[in-house]
C-alpha positions as a printed Julia matrix, in Angstrom:
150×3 Matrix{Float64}:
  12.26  -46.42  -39.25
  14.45  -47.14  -35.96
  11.78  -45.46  -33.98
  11.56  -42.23  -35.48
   8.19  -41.59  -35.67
   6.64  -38.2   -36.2
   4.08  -35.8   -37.29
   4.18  -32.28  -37.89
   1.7   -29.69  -39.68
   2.99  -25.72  -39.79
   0.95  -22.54  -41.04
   3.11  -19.72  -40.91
   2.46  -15.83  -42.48
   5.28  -13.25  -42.85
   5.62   -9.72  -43.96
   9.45   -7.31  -44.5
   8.87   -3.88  -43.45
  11.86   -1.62  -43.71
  14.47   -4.75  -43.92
  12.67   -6.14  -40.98
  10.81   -9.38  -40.95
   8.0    -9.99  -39.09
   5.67  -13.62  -38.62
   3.26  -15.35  -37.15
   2.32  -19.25  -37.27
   1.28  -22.22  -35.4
   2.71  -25.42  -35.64
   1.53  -29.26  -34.92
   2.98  -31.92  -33.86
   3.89  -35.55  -32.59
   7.11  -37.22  -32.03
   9.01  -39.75  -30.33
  11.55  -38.43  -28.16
  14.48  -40.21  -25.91
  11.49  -39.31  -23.09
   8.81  -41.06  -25.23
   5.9   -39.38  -27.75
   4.89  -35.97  -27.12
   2.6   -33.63  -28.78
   2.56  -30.43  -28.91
   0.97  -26.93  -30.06
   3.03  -23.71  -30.55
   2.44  -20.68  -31.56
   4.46  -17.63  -32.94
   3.14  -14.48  -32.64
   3.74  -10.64  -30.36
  -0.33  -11.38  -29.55
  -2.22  -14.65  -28.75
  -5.93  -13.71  -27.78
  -8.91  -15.69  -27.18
 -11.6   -13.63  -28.24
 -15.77  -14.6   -27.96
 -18.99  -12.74  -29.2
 -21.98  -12.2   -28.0
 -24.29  -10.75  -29.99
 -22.5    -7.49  -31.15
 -19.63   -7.45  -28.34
 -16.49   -8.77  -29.32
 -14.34   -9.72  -25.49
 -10.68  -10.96  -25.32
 -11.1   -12.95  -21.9
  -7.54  -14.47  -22.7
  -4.8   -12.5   -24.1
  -0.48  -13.45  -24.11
   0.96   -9.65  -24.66
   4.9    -8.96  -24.18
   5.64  -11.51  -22.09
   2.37  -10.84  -20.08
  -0.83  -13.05  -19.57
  -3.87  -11.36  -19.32
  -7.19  -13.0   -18.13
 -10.53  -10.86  -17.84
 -12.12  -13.7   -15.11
 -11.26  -16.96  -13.84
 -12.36  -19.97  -11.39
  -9.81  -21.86  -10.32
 -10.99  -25.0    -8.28
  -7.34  -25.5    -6.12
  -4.04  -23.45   -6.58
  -0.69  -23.46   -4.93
   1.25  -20.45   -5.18
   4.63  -20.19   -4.23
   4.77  -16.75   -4.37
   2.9   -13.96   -5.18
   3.28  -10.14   -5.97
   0.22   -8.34   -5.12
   0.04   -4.51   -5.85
  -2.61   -2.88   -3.11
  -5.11   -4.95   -1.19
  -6.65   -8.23   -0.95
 -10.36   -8.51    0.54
 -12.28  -11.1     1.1
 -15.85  -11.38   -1.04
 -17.55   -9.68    1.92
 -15.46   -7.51    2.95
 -17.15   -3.88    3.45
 -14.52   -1.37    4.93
 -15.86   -0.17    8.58
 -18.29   -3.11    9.1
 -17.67   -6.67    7.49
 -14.85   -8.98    5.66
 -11.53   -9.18    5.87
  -8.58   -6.65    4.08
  -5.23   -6.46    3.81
  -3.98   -3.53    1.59
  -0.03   -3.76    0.93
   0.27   -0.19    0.36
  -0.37    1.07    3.94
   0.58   -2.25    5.94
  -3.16   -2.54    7.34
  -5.16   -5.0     8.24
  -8.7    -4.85    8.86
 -10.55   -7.84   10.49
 -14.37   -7.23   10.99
 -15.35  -11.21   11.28
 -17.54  -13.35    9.19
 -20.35  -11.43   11.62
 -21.24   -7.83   11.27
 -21.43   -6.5    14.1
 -19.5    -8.13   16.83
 -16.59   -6.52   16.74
 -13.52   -5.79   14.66
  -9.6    -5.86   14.68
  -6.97   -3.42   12.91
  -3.54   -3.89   12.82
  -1.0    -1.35   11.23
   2.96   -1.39   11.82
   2.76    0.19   15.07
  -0.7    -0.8    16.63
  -3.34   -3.51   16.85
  -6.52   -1.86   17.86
  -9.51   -4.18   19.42
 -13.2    -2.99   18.8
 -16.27   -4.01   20.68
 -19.76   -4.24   18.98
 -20.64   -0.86   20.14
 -17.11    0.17   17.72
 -15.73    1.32   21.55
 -11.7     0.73   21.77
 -11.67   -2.22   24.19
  -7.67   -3.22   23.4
  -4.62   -1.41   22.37
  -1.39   -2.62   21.61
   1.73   -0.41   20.09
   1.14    3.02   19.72
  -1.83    3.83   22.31
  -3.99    6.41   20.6
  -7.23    5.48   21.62
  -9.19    5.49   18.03
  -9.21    3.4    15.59
């Protein structure tokens, strides 16, 4: 058998449509490689989805969609991200604009920085000033463009 070992199970549907032919399948497998065994599970299809049901409600918390992955919620315990495209903002879970929480919306440039206290203060930076607030919300520092609100 010269070490040629291997395992393989395929299910695969297909349909022609006006001379076109499309399929979907899954396919199985285990083989030794110059790299040693490896399994494997692949799937052909424009759609992959995950889908659960409770009671009468049918979700898709996992769906692979032209080239896209979409999922509905997630936990994820540690991540490293070399680099990420985010659209508008990012907040923290507290964050409540004008009083708590962290935010940093892309759009405008802003940052707002109201401290894991309510209450004590708060920071706001844009591209042309950084505005210190006390507790009592009076302008204490200005940096950049002096305008004298927040």
């Amino acid at each position: 058998m010269n070490n040629n070992l291997s395992a393989m199970y395929n299910i695969k549907v297909g349909v022609s449509s006006n001379g076109q032919y499309y399929a979907a399948g899954m396919g199985i497998g285990v083989e030794n490689t110059p790299n040693g065994m490896q399994s494997q599970v692949i799937f052909l299809a424009d759609r992959f989805a995950v889908t659960t049901q409770a009671g009468s409600t049918v979700s898709l918390p996992f769906v692979i969609q032209n080239g896209q992955t979409f999922i509905r919620d997630t936990f994820i315990q540690d991540a490293t991200i070399t680099r990420a495209k985010l659209a508008e903002t990012l907040s923290s879970v507290n964050y409540v604009q004008g009083q708590a929480g962290l935010s940093i919306n892309f759009k405008t440039g802003t940052l707002e920085n109201y401290g894991s206290t309510a209450g004590e203060g708060s920071m706001k930076q844009t591209n042309q000033t950084i505005t210190v607030l006390d507790s009592n919300n009076v302008v204490r520092v200005q940096i950049g463009r002096i305008t004298g609100i927040w």
